[in-house]
C-alpha positions as CSV (number, residue, x, y, z in Angstrom):
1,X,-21.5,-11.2,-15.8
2,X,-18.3,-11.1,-17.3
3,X,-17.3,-9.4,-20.5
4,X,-13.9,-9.5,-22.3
5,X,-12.9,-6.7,-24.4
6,X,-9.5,-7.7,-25.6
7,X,-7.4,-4.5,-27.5
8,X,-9.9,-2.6,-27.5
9,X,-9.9,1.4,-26.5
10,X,-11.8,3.6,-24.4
11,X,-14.7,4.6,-26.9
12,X,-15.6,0.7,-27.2
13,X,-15.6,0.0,-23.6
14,X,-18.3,2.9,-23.0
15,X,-20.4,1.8,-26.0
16,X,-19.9,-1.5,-24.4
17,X,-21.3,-0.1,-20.6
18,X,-23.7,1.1,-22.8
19,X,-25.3,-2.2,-24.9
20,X,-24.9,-4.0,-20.9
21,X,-27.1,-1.1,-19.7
22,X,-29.7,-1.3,-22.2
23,X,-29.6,-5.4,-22.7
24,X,-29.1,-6.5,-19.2
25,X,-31.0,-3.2,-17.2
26,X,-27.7,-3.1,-14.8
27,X,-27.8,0.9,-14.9
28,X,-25.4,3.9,-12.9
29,X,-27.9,5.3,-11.6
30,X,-27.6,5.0,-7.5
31,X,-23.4,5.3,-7.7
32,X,-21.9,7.7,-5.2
33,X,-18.8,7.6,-7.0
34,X,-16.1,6.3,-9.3
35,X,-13.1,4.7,-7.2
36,X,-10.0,4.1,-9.2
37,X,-7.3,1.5,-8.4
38,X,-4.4,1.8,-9.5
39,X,-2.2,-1.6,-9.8
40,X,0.3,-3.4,-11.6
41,X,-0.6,-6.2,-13.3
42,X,-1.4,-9.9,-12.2
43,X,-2.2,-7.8,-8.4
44,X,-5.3,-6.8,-9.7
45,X,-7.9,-9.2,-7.2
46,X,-7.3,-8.9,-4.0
47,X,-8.4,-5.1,-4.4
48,X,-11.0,-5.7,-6.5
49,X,-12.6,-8.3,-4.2
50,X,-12.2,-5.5,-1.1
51,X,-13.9,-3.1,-3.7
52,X,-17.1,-5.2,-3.7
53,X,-17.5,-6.2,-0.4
54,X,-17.4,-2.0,0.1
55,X,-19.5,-1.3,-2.6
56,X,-22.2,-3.4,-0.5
57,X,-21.7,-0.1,1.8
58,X,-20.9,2.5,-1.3
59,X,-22.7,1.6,-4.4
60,X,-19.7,2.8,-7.1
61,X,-18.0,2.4,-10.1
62,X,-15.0,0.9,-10.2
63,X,-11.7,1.4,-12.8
64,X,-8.3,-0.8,-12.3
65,X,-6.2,0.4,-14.0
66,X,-3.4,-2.3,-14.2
67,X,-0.1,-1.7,-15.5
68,X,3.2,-3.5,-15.9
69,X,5.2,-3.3,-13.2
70,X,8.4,-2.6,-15.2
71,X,7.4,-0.5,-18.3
72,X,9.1,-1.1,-21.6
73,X,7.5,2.0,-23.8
74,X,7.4,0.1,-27.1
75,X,5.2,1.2,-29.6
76,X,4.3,-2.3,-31.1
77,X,3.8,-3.5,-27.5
78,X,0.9,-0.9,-26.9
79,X,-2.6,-3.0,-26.5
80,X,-5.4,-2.3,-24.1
81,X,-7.4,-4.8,-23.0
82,X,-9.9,-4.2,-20.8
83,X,-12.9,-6.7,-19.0
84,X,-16.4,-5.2,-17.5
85,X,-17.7,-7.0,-14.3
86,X,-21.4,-6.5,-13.3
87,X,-24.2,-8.3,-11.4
88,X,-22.3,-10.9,-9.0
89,X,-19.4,-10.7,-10.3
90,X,-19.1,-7.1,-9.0
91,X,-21.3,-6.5,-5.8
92,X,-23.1,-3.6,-5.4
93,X,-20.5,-1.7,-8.2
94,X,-19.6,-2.3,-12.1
95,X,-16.0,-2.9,-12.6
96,X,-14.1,-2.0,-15.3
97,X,-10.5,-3.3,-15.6
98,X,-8.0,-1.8,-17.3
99,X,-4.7,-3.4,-18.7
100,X,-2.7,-1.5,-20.3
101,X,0.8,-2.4,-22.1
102,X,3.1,-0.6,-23.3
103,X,3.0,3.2,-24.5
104,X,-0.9,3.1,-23.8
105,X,0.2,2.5,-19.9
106,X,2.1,6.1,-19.9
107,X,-1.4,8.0,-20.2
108,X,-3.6,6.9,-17.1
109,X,-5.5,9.6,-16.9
110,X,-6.5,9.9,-20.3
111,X,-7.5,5.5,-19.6
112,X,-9.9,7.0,-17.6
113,X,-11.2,10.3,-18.2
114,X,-14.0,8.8,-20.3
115,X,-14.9,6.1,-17.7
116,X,-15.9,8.4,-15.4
117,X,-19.3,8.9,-13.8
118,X,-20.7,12.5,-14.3
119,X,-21.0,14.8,-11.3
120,X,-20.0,12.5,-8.9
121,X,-16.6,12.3,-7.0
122,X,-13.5,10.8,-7.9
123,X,-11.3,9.1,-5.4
124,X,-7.9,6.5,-6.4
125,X,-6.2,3.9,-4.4
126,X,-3.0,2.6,-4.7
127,X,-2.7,-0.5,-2.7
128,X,0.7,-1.2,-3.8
129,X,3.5,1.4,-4.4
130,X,2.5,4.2,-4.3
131,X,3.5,7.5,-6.7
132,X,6.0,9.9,-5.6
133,X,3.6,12.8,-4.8
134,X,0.2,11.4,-4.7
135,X,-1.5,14.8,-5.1
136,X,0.2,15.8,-8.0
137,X,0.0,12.6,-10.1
138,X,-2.1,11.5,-13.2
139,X,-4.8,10.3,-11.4
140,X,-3.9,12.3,-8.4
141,X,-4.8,15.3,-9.8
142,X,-8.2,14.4,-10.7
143,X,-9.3,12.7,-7.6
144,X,-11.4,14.4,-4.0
145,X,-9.4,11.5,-2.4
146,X,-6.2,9.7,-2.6
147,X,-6.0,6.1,-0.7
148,X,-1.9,4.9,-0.6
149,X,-0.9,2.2,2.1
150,X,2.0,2.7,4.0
151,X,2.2,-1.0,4.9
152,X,2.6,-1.9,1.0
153,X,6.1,0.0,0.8
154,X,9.3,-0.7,0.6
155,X,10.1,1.4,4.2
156,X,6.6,1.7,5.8
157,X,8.1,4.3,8.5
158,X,10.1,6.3,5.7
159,X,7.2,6.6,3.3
160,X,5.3,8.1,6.3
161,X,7.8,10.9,7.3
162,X,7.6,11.1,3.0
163,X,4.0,11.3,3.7
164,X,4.7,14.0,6.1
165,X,6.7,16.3,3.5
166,X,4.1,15.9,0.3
167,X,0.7,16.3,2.3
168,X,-2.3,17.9,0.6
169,X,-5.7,18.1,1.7
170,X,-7.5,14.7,0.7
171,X,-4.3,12.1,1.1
172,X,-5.0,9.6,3.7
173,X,-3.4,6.5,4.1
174,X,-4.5,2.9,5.2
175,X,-1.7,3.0,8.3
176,X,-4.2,6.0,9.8
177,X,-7.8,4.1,9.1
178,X,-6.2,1.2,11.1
179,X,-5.6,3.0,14.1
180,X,-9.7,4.2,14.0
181,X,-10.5,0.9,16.9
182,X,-7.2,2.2,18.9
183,X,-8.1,5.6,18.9
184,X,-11.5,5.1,20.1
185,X,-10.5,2.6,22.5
186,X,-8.2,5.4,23.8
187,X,-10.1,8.4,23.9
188,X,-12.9,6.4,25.6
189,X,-10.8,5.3,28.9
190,X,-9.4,9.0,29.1
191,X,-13.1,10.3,28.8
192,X,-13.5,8.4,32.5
193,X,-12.6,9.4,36.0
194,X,-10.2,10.5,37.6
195,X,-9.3,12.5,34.9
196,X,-5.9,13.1,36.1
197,X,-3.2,14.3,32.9
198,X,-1.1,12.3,31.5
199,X,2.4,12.6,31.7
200,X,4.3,10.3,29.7
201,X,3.5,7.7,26.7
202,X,4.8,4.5,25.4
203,X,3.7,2.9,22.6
204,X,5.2,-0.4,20.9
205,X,4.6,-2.2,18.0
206,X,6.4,-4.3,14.7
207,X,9.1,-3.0,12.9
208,X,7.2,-3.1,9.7
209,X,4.0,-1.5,11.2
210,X,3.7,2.0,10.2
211,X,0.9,2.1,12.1
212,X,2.7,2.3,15.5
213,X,4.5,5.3,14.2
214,X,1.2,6.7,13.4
215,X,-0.4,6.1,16.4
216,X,2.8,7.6,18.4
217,X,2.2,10.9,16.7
218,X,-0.8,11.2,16.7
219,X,-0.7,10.6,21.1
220,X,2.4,13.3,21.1
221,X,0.0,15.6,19.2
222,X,-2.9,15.1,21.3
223,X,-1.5,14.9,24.7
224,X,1.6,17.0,24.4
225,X,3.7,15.0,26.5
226,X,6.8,13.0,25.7
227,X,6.0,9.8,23.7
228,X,8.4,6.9,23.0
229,X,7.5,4.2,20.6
230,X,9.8,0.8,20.5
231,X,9.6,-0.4,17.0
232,X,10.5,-4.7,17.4
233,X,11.4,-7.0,14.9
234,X,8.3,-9.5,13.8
235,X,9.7,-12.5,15.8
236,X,9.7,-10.9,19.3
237,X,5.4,-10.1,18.7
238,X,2.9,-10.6,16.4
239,X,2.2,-8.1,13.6
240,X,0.8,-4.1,13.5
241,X,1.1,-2.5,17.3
242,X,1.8,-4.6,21.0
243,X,0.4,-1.8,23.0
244,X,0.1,1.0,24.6
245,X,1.3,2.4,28.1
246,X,-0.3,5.6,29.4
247,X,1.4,7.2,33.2
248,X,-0.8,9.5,35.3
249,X,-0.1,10.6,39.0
250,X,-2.6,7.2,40.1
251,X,-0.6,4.8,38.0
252,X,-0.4,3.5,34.7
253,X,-2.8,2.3,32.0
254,X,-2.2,-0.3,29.7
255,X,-3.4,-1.7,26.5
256,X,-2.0,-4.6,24.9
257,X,-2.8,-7.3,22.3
258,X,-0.7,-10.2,23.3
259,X,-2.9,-12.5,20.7
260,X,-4.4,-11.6,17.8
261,X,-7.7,-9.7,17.7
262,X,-8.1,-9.3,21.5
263,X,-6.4,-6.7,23.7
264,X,-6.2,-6.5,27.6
265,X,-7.1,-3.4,29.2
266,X,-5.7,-2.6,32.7
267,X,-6.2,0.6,34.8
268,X,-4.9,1.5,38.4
269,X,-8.0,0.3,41.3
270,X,-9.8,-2.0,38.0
271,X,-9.5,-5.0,37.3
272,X,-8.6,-6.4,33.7
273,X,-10.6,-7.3,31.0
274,X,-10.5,-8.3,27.6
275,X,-11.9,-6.0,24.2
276,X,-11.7,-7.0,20.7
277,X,-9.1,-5.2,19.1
278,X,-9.2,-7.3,15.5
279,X,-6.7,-6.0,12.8
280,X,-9.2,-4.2,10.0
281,X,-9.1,-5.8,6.5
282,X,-8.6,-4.1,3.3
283,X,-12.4,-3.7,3.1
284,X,-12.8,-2.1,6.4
285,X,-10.2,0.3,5.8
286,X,-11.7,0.9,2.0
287,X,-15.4,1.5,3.3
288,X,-14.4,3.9,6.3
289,X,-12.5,6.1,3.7
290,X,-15.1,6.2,1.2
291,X,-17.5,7.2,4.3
292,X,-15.8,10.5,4.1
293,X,-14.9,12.6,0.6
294,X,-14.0,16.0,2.7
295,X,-10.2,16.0,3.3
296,X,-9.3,14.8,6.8
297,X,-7.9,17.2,8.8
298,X,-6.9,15.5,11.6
299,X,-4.8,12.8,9.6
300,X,-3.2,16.1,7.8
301,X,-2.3,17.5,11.2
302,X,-1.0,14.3,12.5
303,X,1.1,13.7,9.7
304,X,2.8,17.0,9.0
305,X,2.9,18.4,12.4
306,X,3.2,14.9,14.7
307,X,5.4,13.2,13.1
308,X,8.0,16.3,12.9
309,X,7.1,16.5,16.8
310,X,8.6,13.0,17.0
311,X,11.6,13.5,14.4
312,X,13.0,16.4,16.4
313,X,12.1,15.1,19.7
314,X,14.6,13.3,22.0
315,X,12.4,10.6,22.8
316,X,11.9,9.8,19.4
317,X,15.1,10.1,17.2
318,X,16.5,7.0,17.9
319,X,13.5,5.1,17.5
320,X,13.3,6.0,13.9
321,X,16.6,4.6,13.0
């Protein structure tokens, strides 16, 4: 069920959660948490529709609050219009979509404050461009977690090193939840014999993949060894990250996706095989954050202290540029 709540204001969309409760039994009881997603509008869908298909996973309430992308604070332009989603139209969650023009757009915490589920957490997403310091932002500030994409910005390996430099306990970003299948994939061939260090690292991966930078700092970190990442343009190899090369006294390991969503594994006295390595959608990445509302400590580590490791490294300076 759909229902359209055209200039409206905050106190009539609550009265109106309220008639739907009472009139059509959907109820809040059962919701883990109130997600926020902040957009501009006419990009309001695609994260909506990755909002459901995790709410299958995390029964929530969701609030978009859309914006215009280019503000013009004018006071006859201010309107809020807003549209509640239940039942089908909203998987396991009720949505709540905000648009906001105008003047109204410049308060979005105060859009929300009365949206919000009692006692339970707060966490926002920005799947496009994100704010300048996510921590310290309107909705920022009231959130346990804050969700920005790396991927969606206008320098994906810039806004990391940004990243790096504005870190507080609860950021993550979508370019670390993507490496969760590489990392495993990793950890689990160094887990088996012959156990032998490693001694030098290369990873490579698309020039618009911050992902590869990521995954690069978070391999110096670990391993404390030299690590060099080759950042290629898009029409030399597919999308996100090539692969990964690991030396050790017996020889070298190598994992590579050639093709989408399979990557070859070889080790020294093996032979090869295939794994499915499939790039994770927006809903993957979405229900593994919400699977955790403590800070993550390891992507705070790997972001403030791996990523300087590879700034002021010699290995990695010149990749960067």
């Amino acid at each position: 069920m759909i229902v359209d709540l055209p200039a409206t204001s905050v106190s009539n969309i609550s009265k109106a959660l309220v008639k739907i409760r009472e009139e059509g039994g959907a109820v809040a009881l059962g919701r883990v948490l109130t997600l926020i997603i902040a957009t501009h509008l006419g990009q309001e869908e695609e994260a909506i529709e990755a909002a459901n298909d995790a709410s299958r996973e995390h029964p929530m309430r969701v609030i978009v609050v859309s914006t215009e992308e280019h503000r013009d604070h004018k006071a006859s332009d201010a309107r809020l219009d807003a549209q509640i989603r239940v039942g089908g139209d909203a998987g396991a969650s009720e949505v709540i979509v905000l648009r906001a023009y105008g003047e109204t757009a410049s308060d979005e915490e105060g859009l929300v404050t009365g949206l919000l589920l009692p006692d339970a957490p707060v966490v926002v997403w920005w799947p496009g461009i994100a704010p300048e310091k996510a921590s310290t932002s309107p909705l920022g500030r009231i959130a346990t977690r804050r969700i920005t994409d790396a991927s969606a910005q206008p320098n994906p390996q810039e806004f990391l090193f940004h990243l790096g430099e504005t870190y507080a306990p609860g950021d993550t970003d979508f370019a670390w939840t993507r490496l969760t299948l590489w990392r495993a994939q990793l950890a689990a061939v160094l887990d088996q014999p012959p156990y032998e260090p490693i001694t030098g690292v290369d990873v490579a991966g698309a020039a618009d993949s911050p992902s590869t930078l990521l995954l690069a700092a978070w391999l110096r970190l670990q391993l404390q060894v030299p690590v060099q990442y080759d950042l290629a343009s898009r029409a030399i190899g597919s999308g996100g990250i090539h692969g990964v090369k690991m030396e050790r006294a017996s020889g070298v390991i190598e994992l590579e996706r050639e093709i989408p969503n399979v990557a070859r594994l070889s080790q020294p006295g093996q032979p090869s095989h295939d794994l499915s390595l499939p790039r994770r959608s927006l809903r993957d990445c979405l229900a593994e954050e919400l699977r955790r509302l403590d800070p993550d400590d390891l992507y705070g580590e790997v972001i403030t202290k791996g990523l300087a490791l590879l700034e002021t490294s010699d290995e990695g300076a010149g990749a960067r540029a």
